[in-house]
N, C-alpha and C positions, 0 to 999 in steps of 0.2 A: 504493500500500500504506500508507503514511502516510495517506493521507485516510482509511482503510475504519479501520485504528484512533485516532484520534483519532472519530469518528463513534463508534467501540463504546465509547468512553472516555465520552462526550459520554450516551449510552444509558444506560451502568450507573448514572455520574452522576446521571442525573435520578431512576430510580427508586429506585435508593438500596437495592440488594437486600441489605446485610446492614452493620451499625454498622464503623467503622474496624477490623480488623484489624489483626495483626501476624507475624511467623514472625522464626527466623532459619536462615541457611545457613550451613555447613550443618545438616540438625536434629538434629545429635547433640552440636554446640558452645552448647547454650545457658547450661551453667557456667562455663566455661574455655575455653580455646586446648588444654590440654595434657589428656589422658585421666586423669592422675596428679594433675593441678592443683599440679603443683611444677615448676620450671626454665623456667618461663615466660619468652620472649623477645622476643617480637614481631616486626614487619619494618619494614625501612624502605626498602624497595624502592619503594612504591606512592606515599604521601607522602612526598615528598623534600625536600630543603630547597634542590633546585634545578629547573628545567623537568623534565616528567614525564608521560609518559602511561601506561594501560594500559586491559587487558579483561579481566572476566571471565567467567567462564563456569558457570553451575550446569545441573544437566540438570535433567529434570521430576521425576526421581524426589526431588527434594530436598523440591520443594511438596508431591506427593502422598503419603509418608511420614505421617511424623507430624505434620506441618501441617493433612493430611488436606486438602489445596485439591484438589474432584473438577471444577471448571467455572472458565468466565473469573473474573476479575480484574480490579480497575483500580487498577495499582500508584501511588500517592501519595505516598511517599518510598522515599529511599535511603539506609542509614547505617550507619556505620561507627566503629569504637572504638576506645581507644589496648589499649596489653598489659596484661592481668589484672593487678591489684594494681598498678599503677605511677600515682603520682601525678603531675602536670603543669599550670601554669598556665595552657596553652592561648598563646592569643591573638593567634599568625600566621594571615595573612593571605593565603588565593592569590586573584588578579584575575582572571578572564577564564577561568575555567574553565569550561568546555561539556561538557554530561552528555548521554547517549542511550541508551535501552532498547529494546530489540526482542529478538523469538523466534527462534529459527533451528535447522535442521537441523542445524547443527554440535554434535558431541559431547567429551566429553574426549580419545579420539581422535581426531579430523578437526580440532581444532580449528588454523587454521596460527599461524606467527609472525610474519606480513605483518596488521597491520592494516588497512587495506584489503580484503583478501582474504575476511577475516571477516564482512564489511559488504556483499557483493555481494548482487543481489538476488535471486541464484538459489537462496540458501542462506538469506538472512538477510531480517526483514523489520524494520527500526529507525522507531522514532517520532519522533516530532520534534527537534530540538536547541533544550538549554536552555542558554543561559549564564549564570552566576552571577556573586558571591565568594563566598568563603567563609573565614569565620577558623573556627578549631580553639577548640571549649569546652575546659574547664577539665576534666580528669579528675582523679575525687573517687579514685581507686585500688582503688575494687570491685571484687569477683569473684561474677559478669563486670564489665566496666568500663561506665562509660556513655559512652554513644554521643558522640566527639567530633566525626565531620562528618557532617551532613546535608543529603542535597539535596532540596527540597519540590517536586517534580517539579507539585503542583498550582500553586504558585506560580510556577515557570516555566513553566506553562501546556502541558507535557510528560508529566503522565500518562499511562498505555497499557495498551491491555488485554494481560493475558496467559492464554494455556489450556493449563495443563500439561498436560491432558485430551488433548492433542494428540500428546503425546510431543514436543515440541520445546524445545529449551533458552531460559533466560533469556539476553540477550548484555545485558553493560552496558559502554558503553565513555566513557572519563572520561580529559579532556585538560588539562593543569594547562600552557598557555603562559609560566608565567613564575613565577620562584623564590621561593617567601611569604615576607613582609617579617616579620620576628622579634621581636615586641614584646619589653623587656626584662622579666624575665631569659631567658637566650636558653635554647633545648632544645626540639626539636621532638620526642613523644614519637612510639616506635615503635608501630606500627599492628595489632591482633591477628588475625594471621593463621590457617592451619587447621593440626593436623597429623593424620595418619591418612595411608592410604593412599590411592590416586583413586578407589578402590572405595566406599570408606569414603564419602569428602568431596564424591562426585558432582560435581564442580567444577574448573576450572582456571583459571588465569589465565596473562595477555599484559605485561610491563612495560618498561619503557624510561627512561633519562634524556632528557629531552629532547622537549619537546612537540610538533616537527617530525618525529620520527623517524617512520619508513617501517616500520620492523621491532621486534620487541621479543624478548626471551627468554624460553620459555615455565618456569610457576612450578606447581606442582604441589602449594603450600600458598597459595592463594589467600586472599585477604583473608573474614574470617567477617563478613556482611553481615546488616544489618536491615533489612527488607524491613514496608513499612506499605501494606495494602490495603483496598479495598470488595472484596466479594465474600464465596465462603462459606470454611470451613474457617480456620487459623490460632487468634489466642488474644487474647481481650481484653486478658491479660496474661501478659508472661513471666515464668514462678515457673521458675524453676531448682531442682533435686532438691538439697537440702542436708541435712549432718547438723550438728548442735551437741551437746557435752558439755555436762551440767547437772548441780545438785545435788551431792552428794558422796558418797563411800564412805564406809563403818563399818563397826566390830569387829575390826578389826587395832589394833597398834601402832608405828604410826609417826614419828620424828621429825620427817620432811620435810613440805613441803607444794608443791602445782604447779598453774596451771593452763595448759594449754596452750592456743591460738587457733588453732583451722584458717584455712586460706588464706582472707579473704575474711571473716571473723568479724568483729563488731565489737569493739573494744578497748575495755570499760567500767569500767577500771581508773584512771581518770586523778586521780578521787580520792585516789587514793595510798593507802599499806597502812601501820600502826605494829605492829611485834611485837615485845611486851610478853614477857622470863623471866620465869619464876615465882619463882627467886632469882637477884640479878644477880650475887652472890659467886659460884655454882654452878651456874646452870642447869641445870633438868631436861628443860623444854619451853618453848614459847612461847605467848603467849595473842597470835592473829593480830582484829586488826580494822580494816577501811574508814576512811580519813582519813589525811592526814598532812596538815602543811601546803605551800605549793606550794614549786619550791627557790630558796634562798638565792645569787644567783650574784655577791652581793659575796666570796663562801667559794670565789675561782678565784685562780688564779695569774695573774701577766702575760703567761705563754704555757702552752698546756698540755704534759702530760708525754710525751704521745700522739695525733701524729696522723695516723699509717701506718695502711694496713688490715690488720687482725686485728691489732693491737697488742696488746701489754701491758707492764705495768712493777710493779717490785717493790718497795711503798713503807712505809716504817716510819709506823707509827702513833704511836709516840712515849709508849704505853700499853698496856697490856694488855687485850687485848678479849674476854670471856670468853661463849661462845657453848652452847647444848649440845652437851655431847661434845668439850668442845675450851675452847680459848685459845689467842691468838695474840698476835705484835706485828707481825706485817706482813702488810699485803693483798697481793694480786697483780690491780689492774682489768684487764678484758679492754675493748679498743674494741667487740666485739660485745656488750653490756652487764649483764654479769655482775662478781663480785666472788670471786676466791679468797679463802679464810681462810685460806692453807697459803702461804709463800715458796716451796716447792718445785717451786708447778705453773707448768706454762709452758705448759699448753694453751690455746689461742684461739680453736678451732673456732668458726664460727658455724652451723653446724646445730644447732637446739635439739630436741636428744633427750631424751626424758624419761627412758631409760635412763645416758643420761652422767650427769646430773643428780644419778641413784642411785648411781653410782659405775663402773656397768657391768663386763662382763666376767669371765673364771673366772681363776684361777689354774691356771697359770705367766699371769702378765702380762706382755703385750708393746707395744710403742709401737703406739699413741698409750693404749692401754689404762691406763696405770700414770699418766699423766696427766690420766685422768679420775677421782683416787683422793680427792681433798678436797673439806671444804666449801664450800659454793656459795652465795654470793648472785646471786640470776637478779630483778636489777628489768624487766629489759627485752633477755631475752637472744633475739639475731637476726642478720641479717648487715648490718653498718652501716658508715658510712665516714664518718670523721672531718673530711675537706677538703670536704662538698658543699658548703658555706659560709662558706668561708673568704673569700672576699671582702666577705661581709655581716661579718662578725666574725673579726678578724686572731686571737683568741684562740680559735675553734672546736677542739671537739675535748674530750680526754679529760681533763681535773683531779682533783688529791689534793691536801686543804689541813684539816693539823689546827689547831682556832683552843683555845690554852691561856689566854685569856684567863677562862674562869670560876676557875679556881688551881688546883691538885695536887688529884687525884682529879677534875676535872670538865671535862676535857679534849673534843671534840666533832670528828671527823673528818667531812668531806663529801667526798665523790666525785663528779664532775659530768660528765654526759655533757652539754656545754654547742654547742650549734644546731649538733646532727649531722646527716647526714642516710642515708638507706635505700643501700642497694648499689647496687639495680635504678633508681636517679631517673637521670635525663640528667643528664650530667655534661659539664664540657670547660671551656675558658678564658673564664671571663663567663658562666659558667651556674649559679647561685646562687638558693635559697628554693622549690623545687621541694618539697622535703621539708627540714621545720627544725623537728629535735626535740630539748628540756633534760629533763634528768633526775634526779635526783642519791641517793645511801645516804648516809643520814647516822647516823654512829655513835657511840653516847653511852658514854664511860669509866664514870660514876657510875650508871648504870639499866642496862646492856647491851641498852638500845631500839637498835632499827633503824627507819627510817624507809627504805620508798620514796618520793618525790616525786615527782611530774611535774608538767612544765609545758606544754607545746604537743608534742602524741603524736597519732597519725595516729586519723584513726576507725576503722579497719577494719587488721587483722591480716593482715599480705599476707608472702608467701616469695618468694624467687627464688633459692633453694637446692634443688636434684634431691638431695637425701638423703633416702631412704626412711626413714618414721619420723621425720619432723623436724617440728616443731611451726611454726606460720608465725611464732609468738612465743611467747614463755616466760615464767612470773614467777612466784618460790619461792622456796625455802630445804631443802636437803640436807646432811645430815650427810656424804653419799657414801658408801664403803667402811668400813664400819663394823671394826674394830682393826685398821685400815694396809693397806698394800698387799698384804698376804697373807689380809685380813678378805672380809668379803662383802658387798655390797650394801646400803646403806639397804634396809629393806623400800617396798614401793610404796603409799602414801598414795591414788594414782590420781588423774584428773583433776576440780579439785573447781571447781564455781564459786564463784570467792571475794566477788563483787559480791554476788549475792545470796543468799550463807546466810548474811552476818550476823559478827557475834565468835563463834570457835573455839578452839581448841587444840591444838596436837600433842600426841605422844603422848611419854613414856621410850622409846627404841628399843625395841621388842620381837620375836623374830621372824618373825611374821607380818602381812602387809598384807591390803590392802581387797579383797573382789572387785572385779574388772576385767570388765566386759562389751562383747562386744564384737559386731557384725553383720558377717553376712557374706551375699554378694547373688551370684544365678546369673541368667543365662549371664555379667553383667556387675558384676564387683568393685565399678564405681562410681567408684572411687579410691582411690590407695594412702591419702592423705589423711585422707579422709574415710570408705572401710569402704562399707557396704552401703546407699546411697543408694537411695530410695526413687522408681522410675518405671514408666509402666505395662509389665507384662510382665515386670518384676522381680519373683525369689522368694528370700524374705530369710529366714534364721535366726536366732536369737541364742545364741550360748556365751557360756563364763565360765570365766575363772581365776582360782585363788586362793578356792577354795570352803572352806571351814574342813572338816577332818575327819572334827568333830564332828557336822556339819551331818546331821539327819535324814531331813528334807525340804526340798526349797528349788524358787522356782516363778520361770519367766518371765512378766513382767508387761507388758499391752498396755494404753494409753488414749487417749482423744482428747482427754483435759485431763489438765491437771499440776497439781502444787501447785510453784510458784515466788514465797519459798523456799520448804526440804522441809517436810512435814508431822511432829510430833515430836508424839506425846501418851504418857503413861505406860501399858501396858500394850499400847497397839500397836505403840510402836519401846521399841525396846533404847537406853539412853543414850548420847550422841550419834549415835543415828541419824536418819536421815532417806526419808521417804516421798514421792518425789518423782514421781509420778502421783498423780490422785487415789486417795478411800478406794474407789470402787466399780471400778479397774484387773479387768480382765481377766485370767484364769488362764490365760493362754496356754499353757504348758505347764511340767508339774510332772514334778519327778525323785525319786526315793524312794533315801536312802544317794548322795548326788551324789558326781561324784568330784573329786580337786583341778579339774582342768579337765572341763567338763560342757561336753558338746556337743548344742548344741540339734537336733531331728530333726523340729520340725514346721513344714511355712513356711508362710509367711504370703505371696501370692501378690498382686502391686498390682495393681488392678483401673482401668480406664482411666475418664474421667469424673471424678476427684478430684481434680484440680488443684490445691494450695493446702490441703489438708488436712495435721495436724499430726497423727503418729503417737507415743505416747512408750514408752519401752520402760524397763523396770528389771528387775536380777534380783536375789532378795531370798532369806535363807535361814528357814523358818518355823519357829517348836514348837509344836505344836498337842498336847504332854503336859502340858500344867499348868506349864509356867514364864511367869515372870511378865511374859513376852511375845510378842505375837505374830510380830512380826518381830526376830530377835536378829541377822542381817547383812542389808548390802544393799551393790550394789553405786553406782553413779555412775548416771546415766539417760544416757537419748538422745531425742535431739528430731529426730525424722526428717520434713523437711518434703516430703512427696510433689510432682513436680514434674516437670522434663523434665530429657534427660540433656546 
C-alpha cells in the first residue's frame, strides 16, 4: 500500500495537475482558534517541552467543504501554529522526529486510543516515514498566527496522495523522541488548537507525553493544521474574513476621543499622538495630532512604583494639571496602560471597553460601575504584566517621575510603562523578551500638552481577554461621566482612525454623539469582535445609532474603494466631516425621517468566487433641501475584507 501511493504521488508529481495549493483544518478556523476571536489559549498538549507523541484525525468532509478538494491530492507539507495573537521567539529544537500520512476508515468515532491500532492495515493505509528536526519559527503574534512548524513532507521524500472523494479520513501521526532543546530566552509557545464541537471540527486527535508511549488520550480540540497540496480545489491564498474600523464620525459633540484595535489589527500608532488645549489656563477641547517624540526613560525611578498585575498607584503631581472638564493634582496609572485624572479611582480593569472609557452605566451606581466614573488617559490600554522582563531590566515595570527642573510653572510629569510585557506571552523563571514594550504620558504644567510616546509596541493588536465588547487595545482620552457620579456618560465620539485622518479636535461636551454603525451577519454573527464578517453564504445588514432627530433623510452606503483619509470638500460634507468611501458609493439603502436607531432591512448576500475583495460601508445623514450640504452627518466606515471564516 505504501508503494501504490508513493507511485500516485510520483504521477501527480510529474504532470503537475494544478499550481501549489493550500487549505486549513479545520475550514471554519481560518481566522482564529476561538468563534469570538477573544480568550484565546492555545494547547500545549501536542508540542511539549518534553518527549511527545500524537495523531490526528480530520474526516473528508473537512477537504470537500469549503476547500472544495473533489479528486486526489499530493499533500506536500504539514503545518502548524502557535495561539492567535501571542508573540514568541521561537527557536527550540526537536531531533529525530518522524512524520507519517495516510487515509483511513477511521472516523471521529472509531477512532481508538492505542496508537498502533490506528495504523493497522485493515483500516488504515500510511505512506512512508519521514524523519526530520525541527526548530519552532518565531511567531510574529497574528491573527491567525503564522505557521511555527512545518514538515516539507517533499523534502523528506514522504509526500502522499490523498482522495477525500473516497470518504476516508486524513491520519497524521507525529513522534517527537526527545525533549526540544530551549534556545535562550526560554518559553515554548502554546500550539492553536480547535474549539467547536466534533460536528463542527470534523476532527480529532490522539496525544501522549512520551515518545514511546503505546497509548495516548483522546483530545476532541485537535490541533488547527495547514495542509499545502498539488491537486484541484483549496486557495492560492489564505485571506481570512476580516473587519476594520476607519475614518471617523461627525456632527455630534464630543469631548473624548478613541480608537479601538480588533484582535489581530495592526497597531499604527507608534508614532505617538500630542494633544494640544485650546486654553491651557481652561481648557475647552483638545486639538489631537500624529507625532510625539519617542520616550525619555532617563525620566524613571530606581525601581518602579508598580509591578503587580493590574496594579495601580496614586501619585501626586506636585502641580496642577488642568484638563477639559476638570483639574487635578494627582494621577492614578493603571499597569494595564491607562492614566486616571481622579485620586478617587481604583479601577484597573484590563478589558478595554469603549463604554468604560465613557464612563459607562445608569444611575443608582454600583461597583465596579462608580469606578469607571473619571477621566481617562488610555495611551495603551490592554491586559499587560509588568515582570515579563524583569530579568532583562531589574527596573521593569510601571514609573511616575515629575522632573521640576524647568522652575515654578514648568514643571513636566512622565509616566513610563518601561519593557512591559503582554499577559498572554510565556512567562516563568528565565523567560524574558518574548514581548518588550516602553511607553510613556508625558504631562506639561505650562501648555497642558499630553504627549503619548512609544517606543518598541507590538505590530498587531492582539487580546486574551473573553470580555465581550473589549477592544484588543485602546488609545484616547474621556472626560467619563460627565457632572460626577450621578452625571451621564461622555457622549460617544465613536471609533475614529487616528493614523490616518490627520490633526482634529474634540469637541465642548455636548449632548449628542457620532453615528455609530454597525453590521450584523446571518446565519453566522462572524464574531463578537469583529460584527458581520464578510464570507460566502453570508447575509449582512447594516444599522445605526445615534441618528440625529433632525435627520430627514439618511442612506447606507456600499463601495469597493474608499477614500483613506476621508474625503472633506465644502458643500459635500458638513465641517468636520468626513466621506470615507469614494464620491460615486452606492445607495445601498435609504431611510426617509430615520429613527435614533435605524435598522437596516436590505442584505447584501456574499457571493462565492470573491476572495480578497474589499467591501466599504458608511452610513451618512443627507439634505437634499437646499442647505449648504450635502452630507450634514456621517457615521465611522467599515472595511469589510471578504474572505473565509
Amino acid at each position: 500500500m505504501r508503494l501504490r501511493h508513493t507511485i500516485s504521488a510520483l504521477v501527480l508529481l510529474s504532470v503537475g495537475l494544478a499550481a501549489q495549493q493550500q487549505l486549513v483544518l479545520p475550514d471554519n478556523h481560518h481566522l482564529s482558534e476561538s468563534p469570538n476571536q477573544i480568550g484565546n489559549s492555545g494547547s500545549t498538549l501536542w508540542f511539549r517541552t518534553t518527549t511527545s507523541r500524537f495523531q490526528l484525525l480530520y474526516e473528508a468532509a473537512a477537504f470537500t467543504g469549503v476547500s472544495a478538494v473533489s479528486g486526489p491530492i499530493v499533500i506536500t507539507k504539514i503545518k502548524f501554529r502557535g495561539e492567535d495573537g501571542e508573540i514568541n521567539l521561537g527557536g527550540q529544537v526537536y531531533n529525530g522526529v518522524t512524520i507519517a500520512v495516510g487515509s483511513t476508515t477511521l472516523t471521529t468515532s472509531t477512532l481508538t486510543t492505542t496508537f498502533a491500532n490506528n495504523l493497522l492495515p485493515g483500516t488504515t493505509a500510511m505512506g512512508l516515514t519521514g524523519t526530520t528536526n525541527i526548530t519552532v519559527a518565531p511567531s510574529q503574534g497574528s491573527v491567525p498566527n503564522n505557521w511555527n512548524v512545518e514538515f516539507d513532507l517533499n523534502a523528506l521524500g514522504n509526500s502522499i496522495v490523498y482522495d477525500p472523494s473516497s470518504g476516508q479520513s486524513l491520519l497524521i501521526d507525529i513522534n517527537m523522541p526527545s525533549a526540544p532543546s530551549n534556545a535562550p530566552p526560554l518559553g515554548l509557545i502554546s500550539f492553536q488548537n480547535t474549539t467547536g464541537t466534533t460536528a463542527q471540527i470534523r476532527g480529532l486527535g490522539m496525544t501522549s507525553t512520551g515518545g514511546a508511549s503505546v497509548t495516548g488520550a483522546s483530545n476532541n480540540t485537535p490541533l488547527v493544521c495547514g495542509i499545502e497540496f498539488i491537486g484541484t480545489g483549496g486557495f492560492s491564498t489564505i485571506t481570512p474574513a476580516r473587519n476594520e474600523f476607519y475614518g471617523a464620525a461627525c456632527g455630534g459633540q464630543a469631548s473624548s476621543f478613541y480608537e479601538g484595535f480588533l484582535n489581530g489589527q495592526v497597531f499604527d500608532l507608534g508614532g505617538g499622538l500630542t494633544m494640544t488645549p485650546d486654553n491651557p489656563a481652561a481648557p475647552n477641547y483638545y486639538i489631537v495630532s500624529n507625532g510625539a517624540p519617542a520616550p525619555d526613560t532617563t525620566k524613571v525611578n530606581a525601581a518602579p512604583q508598580v509591578t503587580a498585575d493590574d496594579g495601580i498607584f496614586n501619585y501626586s503631581l506636585g502641580f496642577t494639571f488642568n484638563y477639559p472638564g476638570g483639574s487635578t493634582t494627582n494621577v492614578v496609572p493603571s499597569s494595564n496602560g491607562f492614566v486616571w485624572l481622579d485620586q478617587a479611582m481604583t479601577d484597573t480593569a484590563f478589558a478595554a471597553v469603549a463604554s468604560r472609557l465613557l464612563g459607562d452605566g445608569v444611575p443608582p451606581f454600583t461597583a465596579p460601575q462608580q469606578n469607571w466614573a473619571a477621566a481617562r488617559l488610555a495611551i495603551f490600554w490592554k491586559d499587560l504584566n509588568m515582570l515579563r522582563n524583569a530579568g532583562l531590566n531589574p527596573a521593569a515595570g510601571l514609573h511616575a517621575v515629575t522632573d521640576t527642573s524647568g522652575g515654578p510653572g514648568n514643571a513636566v510629569c512622565y509616566i513610563t510603562w518601561w519593557d512591559v510585557g503582554e499577559f498572554n506571552t510565556v512567562s516563568g523563571v528565565g523567560v524574558n523578551g518574548h514581548t518588550n514594550w516602553t511607553f510613556q504620558v508625558v504631562l506639561y504644567e505650562a501648555t497642558g500638552t499630553v504627549q503619548y510616546r512609544y517606543g518598541n509596541v507590538p505590530v498587531y493588536a492582539t487580546a486574551s481577554t473573553s470580555t465581550l465588547g473589549s477592544y484588543a487595545t485602546l488609545v484616547g482620552f474621556s472626560r467619563g461621566r460627565i457632572g460626577g457620579a450621578t452625571g451621564v456618560n461622555s457622549v460617544d465620539p465613536q471609533n475614529r482612525d487616528i493614523s490616518l485622518e490627520g490633526t482634529f479636535a474634540t469637541s465642548i461636551e455636548g449632548t449628542t454623539g457620532n453615528i455609530g454603525q454597525r453590521a450584523i451577519a446571518t446565519p453566522n454573527a462572524g464574531g463578537s469582535q469583529y460584527g458581520g464578517r464578510m464570507y460566502a453564504g453570508q447575509s449582512l445588514t447594516w444599522s445605526a445609532v445615534n441618528v440625529p432627530t433632525t435627520a430627514l433623510i439618511a442612506a447606507q452606503l456600499l463601495d469597493v474603494t474608499s477614500s483613506r483619509p476621508g474625503f472633506q470638500f465644502p458643500t459635500i460634507t458638513a465641517p468636520g466631516c468626513i466621506l470615507s468611501t469614494s464620491t460615486g458609493a452606492l445607495l445601498w439603502e435609504t431611510f426617509v425621517l430615520p429613527a435614533p436607531t435605524t435598522v437596516g432591512t436590505v442584505p447584501f448576500v456574499v457571493p462565492s468566487g470573491v476572495l480578497g475583495v474589499d467591501i466599504y460601508a458608511q452610513f451618512v445623514t443627507l439634505d437634499l433641501f437646499g442647505g449648504p450640504n450635502l452630507i450634514s452627518n456621517s457615521s465611522n466606515a467599515i472595511k469589510h475584507t471578504v474572505g473565509l471564516n
